[in-house]
N, C-alpha and C positions, 0 to 999 in steps of 0.2 A: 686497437684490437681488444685490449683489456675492459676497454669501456662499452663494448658492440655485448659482451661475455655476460654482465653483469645486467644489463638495460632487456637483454633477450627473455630469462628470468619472469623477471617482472612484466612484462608486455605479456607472455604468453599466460599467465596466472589469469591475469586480469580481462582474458579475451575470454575466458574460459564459461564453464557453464553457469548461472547465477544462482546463489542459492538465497533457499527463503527466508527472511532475518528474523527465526524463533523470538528474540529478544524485544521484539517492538509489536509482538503479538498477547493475550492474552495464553495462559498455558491450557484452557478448555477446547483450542484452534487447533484442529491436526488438518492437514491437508491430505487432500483426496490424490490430485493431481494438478501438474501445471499444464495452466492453458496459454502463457504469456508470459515469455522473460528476455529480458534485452536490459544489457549493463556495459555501455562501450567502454574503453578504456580513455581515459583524458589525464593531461599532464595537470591543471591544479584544478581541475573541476570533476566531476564524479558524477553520472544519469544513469538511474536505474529505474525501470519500472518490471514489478512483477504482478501478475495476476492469477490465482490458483483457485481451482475447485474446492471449499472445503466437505470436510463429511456430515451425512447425517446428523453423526450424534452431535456433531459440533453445532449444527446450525440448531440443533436441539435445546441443545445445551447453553447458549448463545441468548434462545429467545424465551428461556423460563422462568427468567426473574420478571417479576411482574410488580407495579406498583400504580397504585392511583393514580390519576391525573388530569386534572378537574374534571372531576366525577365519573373518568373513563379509564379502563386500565391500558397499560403501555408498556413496553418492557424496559429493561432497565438496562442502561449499558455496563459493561465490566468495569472494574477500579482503574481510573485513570482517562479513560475513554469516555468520551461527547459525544449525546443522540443528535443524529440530523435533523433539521436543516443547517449545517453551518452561519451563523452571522456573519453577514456581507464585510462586518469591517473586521475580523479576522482575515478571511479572503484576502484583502489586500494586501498583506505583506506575505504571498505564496510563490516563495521560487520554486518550487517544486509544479508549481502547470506546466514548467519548461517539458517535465518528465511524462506528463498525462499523452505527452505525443506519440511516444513509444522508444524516445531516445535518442532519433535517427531522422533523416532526410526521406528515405524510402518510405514513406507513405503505411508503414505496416503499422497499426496505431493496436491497440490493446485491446483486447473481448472486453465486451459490457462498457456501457456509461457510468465506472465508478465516480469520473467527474462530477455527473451532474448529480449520483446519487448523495453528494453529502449537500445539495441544496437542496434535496427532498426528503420528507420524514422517513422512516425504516432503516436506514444507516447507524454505525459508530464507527466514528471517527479517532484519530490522535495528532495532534502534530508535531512531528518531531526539530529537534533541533531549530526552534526557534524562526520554524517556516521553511526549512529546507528541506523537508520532508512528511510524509501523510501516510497514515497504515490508515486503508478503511476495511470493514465488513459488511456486507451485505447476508444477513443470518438468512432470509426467505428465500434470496436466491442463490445460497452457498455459496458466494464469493466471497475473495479476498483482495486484498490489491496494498501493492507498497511502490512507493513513488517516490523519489529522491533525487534533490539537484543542488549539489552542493557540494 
């Protein structure tokens, strides 16, 4: 009985609503609204995928740094953050595609091809935890997206 008390807790916390992880975003990123969040609960593994609206000013804000780039200008991603295309042999050590599915068996997968957008230019990307995770941005199309499987 003592152990049903304690486990209940924790189960319900974690089925709960997801929220957006501020700390694996750039601080110029506010979000509009979510369009997509699904974070099931697992005993040593952990799938979250979220996908949100950002704002104006952010996608503004996002795409005004500007720098040369053979001979054409480009924007520049935020400190710590990689412009897409992602390199293929990165990719390969990605546990986090587990999460690009939405988390779950039901078929409900995530707004927008944030997947395919970090092997196409207009993205910034990060990856977290040593492949277990991916925050990307899409500034032109005010998306967000944070994916984690680990």
């Amino acid at each position: 009985m003592r152990f049903r008390i304690v486990l209940l807790p924790l189960t319900l916390a974690s089925c709960g609503a997801h929220n957006w992880p501020e700390d694996s975003f750039p601080p110029e990123l506010e979000v509009e609204r979510t369009l997509f969040s699904k974070a099931p609960y697992g005993i040593r593994e952990t799938c979250e995928a979220m996908v949100v609206e950002i704002t104006d000013r952010s996608a503004m804000l996002l795409q005004r740094n500007r720098r040369p780039l053979n001979g054409r200008w480009d924007t520049e991603p935020p400190k710590g953050w990689l412009a897409s295309p992602m390199p293929t042999s990165t990719d390969a050590k990605s546990y986090y595609k587990s999460a690009f599915s939405g988390c779950n068996d039901d078929h409900r997968h995530p707004l927008g091809d944030l997947a395919g957008a970090v092997q196409r230019p207009g993205a910034y990307y990060r990856v977290i935890n040593n492949g277990e995770g991916i925050a990307i941005i899409l500034p032109r199309a005010k998306l967000a997206g944070f994916f984690y499987f680990g």
